[in-house]
C-alpha positions in Angstrom: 0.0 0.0 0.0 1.2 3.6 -1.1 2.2 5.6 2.0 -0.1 3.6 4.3 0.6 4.8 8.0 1.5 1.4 9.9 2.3 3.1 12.9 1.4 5.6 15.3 2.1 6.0 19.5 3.1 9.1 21.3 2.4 11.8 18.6 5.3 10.3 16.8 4.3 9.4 13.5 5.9 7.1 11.2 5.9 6.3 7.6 7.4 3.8 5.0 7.1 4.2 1.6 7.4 2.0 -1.6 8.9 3.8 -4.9 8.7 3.2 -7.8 10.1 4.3 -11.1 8.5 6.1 -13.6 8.5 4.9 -16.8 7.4 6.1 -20.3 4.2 3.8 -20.5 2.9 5.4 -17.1 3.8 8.8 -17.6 1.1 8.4 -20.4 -1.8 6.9 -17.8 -4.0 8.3 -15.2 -2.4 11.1 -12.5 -4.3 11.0 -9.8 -4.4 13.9 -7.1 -4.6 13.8 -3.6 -6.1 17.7 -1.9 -6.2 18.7 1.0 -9.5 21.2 0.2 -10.8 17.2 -0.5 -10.6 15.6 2.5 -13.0 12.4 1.2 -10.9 12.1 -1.8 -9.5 8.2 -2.4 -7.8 6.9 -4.8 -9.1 4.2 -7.1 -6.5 1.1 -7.8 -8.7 -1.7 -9.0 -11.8 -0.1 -10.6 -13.6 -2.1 -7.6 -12.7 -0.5 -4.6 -11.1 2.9 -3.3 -8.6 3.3 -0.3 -7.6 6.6 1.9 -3.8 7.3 2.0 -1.7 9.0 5.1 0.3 12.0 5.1 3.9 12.4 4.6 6.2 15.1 4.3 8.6 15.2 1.0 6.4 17.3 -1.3 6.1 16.8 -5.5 7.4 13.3 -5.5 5.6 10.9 -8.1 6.2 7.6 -8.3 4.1 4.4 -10.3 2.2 2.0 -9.8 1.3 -0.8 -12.2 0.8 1.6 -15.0 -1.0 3.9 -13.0 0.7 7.9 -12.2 0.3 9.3 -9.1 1.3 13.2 -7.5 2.3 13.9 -4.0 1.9 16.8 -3.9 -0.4 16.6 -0.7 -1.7 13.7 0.5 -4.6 12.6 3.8 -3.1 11.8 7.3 -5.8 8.9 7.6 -5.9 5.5 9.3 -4.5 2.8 7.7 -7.6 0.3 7.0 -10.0 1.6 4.6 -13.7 1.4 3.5 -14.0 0.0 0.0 -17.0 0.4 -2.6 -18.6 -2.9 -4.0 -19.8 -1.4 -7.3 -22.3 -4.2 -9.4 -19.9 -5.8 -12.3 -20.6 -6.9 -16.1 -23.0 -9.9 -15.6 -23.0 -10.0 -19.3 -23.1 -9.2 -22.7 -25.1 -5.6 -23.2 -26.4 -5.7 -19.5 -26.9 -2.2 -18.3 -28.6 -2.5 -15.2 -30.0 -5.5 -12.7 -32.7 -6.0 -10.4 -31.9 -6.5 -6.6 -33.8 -9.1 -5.4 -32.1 -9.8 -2.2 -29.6 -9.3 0.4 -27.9 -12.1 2.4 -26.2 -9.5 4.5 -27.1 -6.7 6.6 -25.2 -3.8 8.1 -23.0 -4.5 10.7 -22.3 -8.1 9.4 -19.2 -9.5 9.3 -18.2 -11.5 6.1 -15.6 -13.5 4.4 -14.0 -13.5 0.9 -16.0 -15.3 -1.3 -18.8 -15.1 1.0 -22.3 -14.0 -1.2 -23.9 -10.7 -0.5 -26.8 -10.3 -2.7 -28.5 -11.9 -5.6 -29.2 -9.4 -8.9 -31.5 -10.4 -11.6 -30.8 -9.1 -15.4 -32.7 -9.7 -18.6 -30.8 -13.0 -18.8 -30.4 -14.4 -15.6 -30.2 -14.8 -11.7 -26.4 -13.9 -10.1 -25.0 -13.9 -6.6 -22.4 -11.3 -6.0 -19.9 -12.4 -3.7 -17.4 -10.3 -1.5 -13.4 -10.2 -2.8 -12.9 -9.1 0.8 -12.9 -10.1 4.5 -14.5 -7.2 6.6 -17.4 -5.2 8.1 -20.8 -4.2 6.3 -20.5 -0.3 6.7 -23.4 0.8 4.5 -26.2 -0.9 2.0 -26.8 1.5 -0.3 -29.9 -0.4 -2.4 -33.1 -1.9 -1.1 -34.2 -5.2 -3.0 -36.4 -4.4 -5.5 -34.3 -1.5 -6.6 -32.9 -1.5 -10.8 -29.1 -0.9 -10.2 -26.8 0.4 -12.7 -23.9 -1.6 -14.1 -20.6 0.3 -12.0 -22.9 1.7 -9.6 -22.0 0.9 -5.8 -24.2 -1.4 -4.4 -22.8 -1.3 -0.5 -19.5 -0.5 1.2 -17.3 -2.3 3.3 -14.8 -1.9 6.1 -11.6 -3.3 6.4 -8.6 -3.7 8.1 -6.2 -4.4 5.6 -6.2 -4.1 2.0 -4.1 -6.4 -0.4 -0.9 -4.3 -1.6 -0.2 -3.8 -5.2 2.0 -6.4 -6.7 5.4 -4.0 -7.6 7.3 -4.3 -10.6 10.2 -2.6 -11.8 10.3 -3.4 -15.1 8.3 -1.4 -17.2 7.2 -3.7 -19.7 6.4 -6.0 -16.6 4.3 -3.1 -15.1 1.9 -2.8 -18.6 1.9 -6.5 -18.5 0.5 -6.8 -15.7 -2.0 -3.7 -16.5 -3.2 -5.7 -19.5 -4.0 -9.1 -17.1 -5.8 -6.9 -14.5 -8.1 -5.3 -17.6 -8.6 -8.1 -19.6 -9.7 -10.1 -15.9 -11.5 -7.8 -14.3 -15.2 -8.5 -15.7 -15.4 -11.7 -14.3 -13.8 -10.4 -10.4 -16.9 -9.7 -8.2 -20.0 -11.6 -10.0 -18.5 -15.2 -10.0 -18.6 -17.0 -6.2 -15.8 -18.5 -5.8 -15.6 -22.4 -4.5 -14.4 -23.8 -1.4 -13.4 -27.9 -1.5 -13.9 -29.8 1.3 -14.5 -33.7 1.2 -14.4 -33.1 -2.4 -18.0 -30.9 -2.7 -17.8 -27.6 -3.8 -20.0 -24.7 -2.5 -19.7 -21.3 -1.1 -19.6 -21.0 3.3 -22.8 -19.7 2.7 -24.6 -23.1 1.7 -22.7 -24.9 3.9 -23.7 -22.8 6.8 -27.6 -23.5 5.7 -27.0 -27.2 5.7 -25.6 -26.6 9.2 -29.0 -24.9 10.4 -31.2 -27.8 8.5 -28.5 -30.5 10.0 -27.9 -31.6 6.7 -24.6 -33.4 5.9 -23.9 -31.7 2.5 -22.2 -34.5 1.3 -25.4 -36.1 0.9 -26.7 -33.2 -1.2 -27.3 -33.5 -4.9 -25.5 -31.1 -6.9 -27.0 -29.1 -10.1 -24.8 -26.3 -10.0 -21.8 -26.3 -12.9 -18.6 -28.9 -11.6 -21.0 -30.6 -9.1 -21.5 -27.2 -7.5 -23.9 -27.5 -4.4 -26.4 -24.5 -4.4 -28.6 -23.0 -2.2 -31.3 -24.5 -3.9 -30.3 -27.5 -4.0 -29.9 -27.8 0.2 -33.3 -26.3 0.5 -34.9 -29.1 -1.9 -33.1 -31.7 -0.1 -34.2 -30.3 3.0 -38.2 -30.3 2.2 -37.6 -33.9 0.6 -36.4 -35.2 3.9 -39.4 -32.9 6.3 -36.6 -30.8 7.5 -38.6 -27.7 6.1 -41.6 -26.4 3.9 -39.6 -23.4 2.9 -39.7 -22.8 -1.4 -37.0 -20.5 -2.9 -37.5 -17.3 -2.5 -37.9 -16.1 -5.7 -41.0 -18.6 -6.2 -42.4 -17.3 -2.8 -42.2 -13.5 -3.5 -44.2 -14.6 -6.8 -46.9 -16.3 -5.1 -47.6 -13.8 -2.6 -47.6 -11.1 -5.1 -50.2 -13.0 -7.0 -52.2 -14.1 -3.5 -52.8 -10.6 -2.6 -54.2 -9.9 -6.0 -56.5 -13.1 -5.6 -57.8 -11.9 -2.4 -56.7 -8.2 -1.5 -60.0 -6.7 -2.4 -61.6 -4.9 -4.9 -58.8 -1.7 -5.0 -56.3 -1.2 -8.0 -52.6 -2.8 -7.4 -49.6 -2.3 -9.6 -47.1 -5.1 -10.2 -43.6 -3.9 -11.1 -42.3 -6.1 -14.1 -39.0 -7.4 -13.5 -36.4 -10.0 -14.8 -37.8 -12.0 -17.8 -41.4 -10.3 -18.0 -39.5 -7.3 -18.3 -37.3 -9.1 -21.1 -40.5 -10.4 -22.6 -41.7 -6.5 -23.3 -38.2 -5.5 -25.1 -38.4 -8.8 -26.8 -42.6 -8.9 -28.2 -41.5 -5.3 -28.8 -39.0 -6.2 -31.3 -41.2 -8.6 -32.7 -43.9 -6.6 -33.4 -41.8 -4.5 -35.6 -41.3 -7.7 -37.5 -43.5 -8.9 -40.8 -44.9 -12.4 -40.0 -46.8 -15.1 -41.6 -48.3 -18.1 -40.4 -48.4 -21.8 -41.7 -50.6 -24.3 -40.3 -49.9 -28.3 -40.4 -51.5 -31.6 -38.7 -49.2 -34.4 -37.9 -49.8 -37.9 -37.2 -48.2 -38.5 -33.8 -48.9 -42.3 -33.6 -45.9 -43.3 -34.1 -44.0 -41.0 -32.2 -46.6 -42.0 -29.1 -45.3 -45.9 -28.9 -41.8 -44.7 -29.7 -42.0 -42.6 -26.4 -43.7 -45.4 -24.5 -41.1 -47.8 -25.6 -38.1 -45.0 -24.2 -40.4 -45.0 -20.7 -40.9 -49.2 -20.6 -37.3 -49.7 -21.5 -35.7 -46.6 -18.7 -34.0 -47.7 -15.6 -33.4 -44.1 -14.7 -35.7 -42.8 -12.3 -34.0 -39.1 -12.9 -35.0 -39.7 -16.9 -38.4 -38.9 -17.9 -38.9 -39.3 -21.4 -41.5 -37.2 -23.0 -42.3 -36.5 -27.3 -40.1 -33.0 -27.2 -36.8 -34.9 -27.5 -38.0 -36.7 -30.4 -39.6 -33.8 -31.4 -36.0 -31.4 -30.8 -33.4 -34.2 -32.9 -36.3 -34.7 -35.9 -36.6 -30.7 -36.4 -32.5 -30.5 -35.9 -32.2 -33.2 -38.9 -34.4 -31.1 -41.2 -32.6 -27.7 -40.5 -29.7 -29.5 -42.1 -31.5 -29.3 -45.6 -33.3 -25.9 -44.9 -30.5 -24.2 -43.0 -32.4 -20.7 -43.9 -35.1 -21.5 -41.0 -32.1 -21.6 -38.7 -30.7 -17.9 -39.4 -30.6 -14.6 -38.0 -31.4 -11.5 -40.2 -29.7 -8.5 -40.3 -31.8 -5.3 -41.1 -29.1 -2.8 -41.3 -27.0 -4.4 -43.5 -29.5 -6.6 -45.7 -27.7 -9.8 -44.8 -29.0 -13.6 -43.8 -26.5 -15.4 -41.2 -26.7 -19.0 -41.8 -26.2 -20.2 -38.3 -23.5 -23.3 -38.4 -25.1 -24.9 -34.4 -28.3 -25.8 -34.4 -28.8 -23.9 -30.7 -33.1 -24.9 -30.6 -35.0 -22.6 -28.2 -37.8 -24.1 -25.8 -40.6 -21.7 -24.2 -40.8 -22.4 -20.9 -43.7 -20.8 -18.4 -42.1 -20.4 -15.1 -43.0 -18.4 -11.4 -40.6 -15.7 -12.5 -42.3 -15.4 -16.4 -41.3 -16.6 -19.9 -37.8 -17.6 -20.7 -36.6 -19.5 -23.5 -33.5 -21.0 -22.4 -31.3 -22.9 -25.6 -30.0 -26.6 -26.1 -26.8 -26.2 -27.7 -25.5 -28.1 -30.9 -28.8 -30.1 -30.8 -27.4 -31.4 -34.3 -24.7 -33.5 -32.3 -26.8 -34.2 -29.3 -28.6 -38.0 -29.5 -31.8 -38.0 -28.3 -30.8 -39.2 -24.9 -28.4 -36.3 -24.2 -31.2 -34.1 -25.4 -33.5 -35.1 -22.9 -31.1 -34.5 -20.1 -30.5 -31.2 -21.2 -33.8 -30.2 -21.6 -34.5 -31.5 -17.5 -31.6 -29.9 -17.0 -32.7 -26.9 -18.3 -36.6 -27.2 -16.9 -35.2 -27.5 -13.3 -32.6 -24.5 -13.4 -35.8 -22.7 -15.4 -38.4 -23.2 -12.1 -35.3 -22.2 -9.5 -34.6 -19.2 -11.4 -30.9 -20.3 -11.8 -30.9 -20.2 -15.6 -27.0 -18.6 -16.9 -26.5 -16.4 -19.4 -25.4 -19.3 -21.7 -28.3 -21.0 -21.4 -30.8 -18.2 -22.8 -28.5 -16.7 -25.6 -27.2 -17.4 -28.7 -30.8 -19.4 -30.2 -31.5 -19.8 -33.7 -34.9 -21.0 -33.6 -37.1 -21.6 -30.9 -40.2 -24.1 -30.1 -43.4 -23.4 -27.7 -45.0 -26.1 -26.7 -48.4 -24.9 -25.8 -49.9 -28.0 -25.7 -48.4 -28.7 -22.6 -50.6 -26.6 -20.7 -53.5 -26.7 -23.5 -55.0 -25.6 -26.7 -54.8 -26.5 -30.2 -52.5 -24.5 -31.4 -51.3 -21.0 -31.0 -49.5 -17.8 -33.2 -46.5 -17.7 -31.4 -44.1 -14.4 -32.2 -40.9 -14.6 -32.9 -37.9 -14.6 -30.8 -35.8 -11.7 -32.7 -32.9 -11.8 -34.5 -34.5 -15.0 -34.9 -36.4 -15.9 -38.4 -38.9 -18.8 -37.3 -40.9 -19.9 -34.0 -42.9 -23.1 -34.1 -45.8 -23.4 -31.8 -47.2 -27.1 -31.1 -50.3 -28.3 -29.8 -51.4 -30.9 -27.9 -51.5 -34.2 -29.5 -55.2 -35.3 -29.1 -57.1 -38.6 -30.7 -59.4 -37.5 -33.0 -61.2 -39.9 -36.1 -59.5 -40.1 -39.7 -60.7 -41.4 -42.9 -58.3 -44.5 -44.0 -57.8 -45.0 -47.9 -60.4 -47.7 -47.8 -63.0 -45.3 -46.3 -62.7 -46.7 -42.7 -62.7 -44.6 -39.6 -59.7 -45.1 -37.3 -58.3 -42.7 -34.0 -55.6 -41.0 -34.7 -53.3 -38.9 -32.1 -53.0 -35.7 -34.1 -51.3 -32.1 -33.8 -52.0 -28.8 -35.1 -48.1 -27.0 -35.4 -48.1 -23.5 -36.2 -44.9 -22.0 -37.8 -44.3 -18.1 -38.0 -41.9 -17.0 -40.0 -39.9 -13.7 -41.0 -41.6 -13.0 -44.4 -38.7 -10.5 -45.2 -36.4 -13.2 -45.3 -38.3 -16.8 -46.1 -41.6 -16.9 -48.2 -44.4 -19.7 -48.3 -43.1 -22.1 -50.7 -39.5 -22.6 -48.5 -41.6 -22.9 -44.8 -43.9 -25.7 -46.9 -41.1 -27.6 -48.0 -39.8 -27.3 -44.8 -42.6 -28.4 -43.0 -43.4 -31.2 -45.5 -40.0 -33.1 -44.6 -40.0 -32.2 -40.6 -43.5 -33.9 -41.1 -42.2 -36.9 -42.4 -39.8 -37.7 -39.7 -42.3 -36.7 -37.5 -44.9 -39.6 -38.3 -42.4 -41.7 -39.2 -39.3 -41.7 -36.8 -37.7 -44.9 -37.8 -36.3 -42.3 -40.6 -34.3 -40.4 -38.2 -32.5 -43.4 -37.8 -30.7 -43.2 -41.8 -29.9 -39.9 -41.2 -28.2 -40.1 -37.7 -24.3 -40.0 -37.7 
């Protein structure tokens, strides 16, 4: 630390400081200066947290650190710990702001590195922010429910000692080192960081919560990524055994916002949208700037009805549930390969069509927090098996809120299965900068005329495909639709095509 005081007794005051050499790379980065008229000034080092310096007596002296210039001309006599800003980091790609949604601290807490502090919500997903430091809470500056800028501080914390500069007298070693602090820095504060012990990895917060349940967490199945144990995840385990009724938060703010609207009266109530309904407006915006057209098919899901029963009579997997999307998923993924322009993205300004190499399928999913339409990835490598994983996968994280960023960008075409929850069929809109949304029915038994006259049941859905007419026109989405039809009814087929 820069002319930290480290030591102070009998009005004798004493002060070391580090030095170092000034080289032509700094002399061309930030001078910061330290007033006296300023007596709050700090001085930022990280881009994460600010520290108060001490006084000293040789005047005009500048010195560098790590690319950075610094004056001293006049500096602060002030103590030696420091109280540092926690701003909100980059959660992702074009994120601007988040939603607060709750704290796990309060003021006056004392925490750990790596400990969590809050959990934000973006247009994308659900983070916890954890703390880089060990220390006091000093201040909370947001309440949950608050939109918070990306950069903006969301509390401050005191501590004792803050982690010294790494020094570096080269200076080609100095920019170096610059360059790995930049190019690392988005990832800093928004990722918890793991703790290992008896080989299960999860923050001291979890384990602390499996302490109060009395829940060995050990015994706890993992969902988060490299056998992560969440929060979640000790909570479900902890209902499954009676050791609680308690539901995740998010799923119990949801429900009680919607109870008092059931029976709070006759007054008016407004409802704040958040998270993905407030995605869903920026999104059904977009669409509706967007020229569709509709075209409507029946299918003859007989076939794909004993297929799935054979999947279920043959499992020995009681995690596996095997349902018709799978089939439904790998059959549309084989005939994207001969209409690749259903899976592309469009782009207006520049009056190009991206053919899109992964076939990255979108599924609609309704949950307690609103519509999200979370991606399976490379669906075109993916057997049918590994597709129905990841879509369970995908489900559960979808219900808990816990969905990444990962998992809801980068789509290229996108099913809703509204038959799941019922209706025919629907007019789904589409998920821009995609150029095609297929919305499915349920599949229903209904009577068919055989070529011999003869009436037989048949289980039958109505899909509904919208489409982009400023990039595909009727003639391509029939064709289209006329082979995905085929291995629809007939599944066997999927077989010759599968590599």
């Amino acid at each position: 630390m820069i002319c930290r005081k480290i030591y102070h007794r009998n009005s004798v005051r004493q002060n070391i400081f580090r030095w170092f050499s000034v080289s032509p790379v700094a002399a061309a980065t930030t001078t910061v200066l330290c007033s006296a008229k300023n007596i709050q000034s700090q001085l930022h080092f990280f881009r994460n947290y600010t520290t108060p310096f001490s006084s000293f007596s040789k005047s005009n002296a500048s010195f560098t650190l790590r690319g950075y210039s610094f004056s001293t001309q006049v500096a602060l006599n002030l103590p030696a710990g420091g109280v540092i800003d926690i701003p909100l980091a980059q959660t992702g790609e074009g994120i601007a702001e988040c939603e607060l949604l709750k704290w796990f601290v309060q003021e006056g807490d004392q925490v750990e590195e790596f400990q969590p502090l809050c959990e934000v919500q973006s247009d994308k997903a659900t983070i916890e922010i954890t703390s880089r430091y060990k220390g006091k809470i000093s201040q909370i500056l947001h309440v949950p429910g608050n939109i918070v800028k990306v950069g903006e501080t969301l509390l401050k914390i005191g501590v004792d000692e803050v982690p010294n500069p790494i020094e570096s007298s080269d200076p080609s070693e100095k920019m170096s080192s610059l360059e790995s602090d930049i190019s690392g820095s988005s990832d800093i504060s928004s990722v918890p960081e793991k703790t290992k012990i008896d080989g299960v990895s999860s923050t001291p917060a979890v384990r602390n919560l499996a302490k109060q349940y009395g829940v060995d967490i050990n015994d706890v199945p993992a969902t988060g990524k490299g056998g992560r144990v969440l929060k979640e995840d000790v909570i479900n385990y902890a209902m499954q055994k009676g050791l609680t009724n308690e539901a995740p938060a998010c799923a119990q703010q949801q429900h009680s916002e919607v109870s008092s609207l059931i029976g709070g009266g006759y007054e008016d109530r407004t409802l704040q949208l958040r998270g993905y309904q407030r995605a869903m407006v920026k999104s059904m915006t977009l669409a509706a700037k967007i020229p569709h057209f509709y075209y409507v098919e029946e299918m003859n899901c007989g076939a794909l009805v004993d297929l799935k029963t054979s999947f279920q009579n043959e499992n020995s997997d009681p995690e596996i549930k095997h349902t018709f999307l799978p089939v439904l998923i790998k059959s549309l993924s084989m005939t994207l390969t001969a209409h690749p322009m259903l899976n592309s993205r469009f782009n207006e300004e520049s009056y190009e069509v991206i053919l899109k190499g992964s076939h990255n399928i979108g599924i609609a999913m309704a949950t307690p927090n609103g519509l999200v339409v979370p991606n399976i990835k490379n669906v075109q490598s993916l057997s049918v098996l590994e597709i129905t994983k990841e879509l369970s996968r995908l489900l559960k994280f979808a219900k808990i809120n816990k969905l990444s960023p990962d998992d809801i960008s980068g789509g290229t075409i996108t099913l809703s299965n509204i038959g799941g929850i019922g209706g025919k069929f629907g007019s789904p809109l589409i998920n821009s900068p995609e150029v095609a949304i297929i919305g499915m029915g349920r599949i229903q038994k209904i009577p068919q005329f055989a070529e011999d006259g003869n009436i037989y049941p048949a289980s039958v859905m109505t899909i509904n495909i919208g489409a982009d007419h400023r990039v595909l026109d009727g003639a391509t989405v029939a064709r289209f639709c006329n082979d995905w039809k085929k291995f629809v009814e007939k599944p066997d087929l999927l077989l010759l095509h599968t590599r």
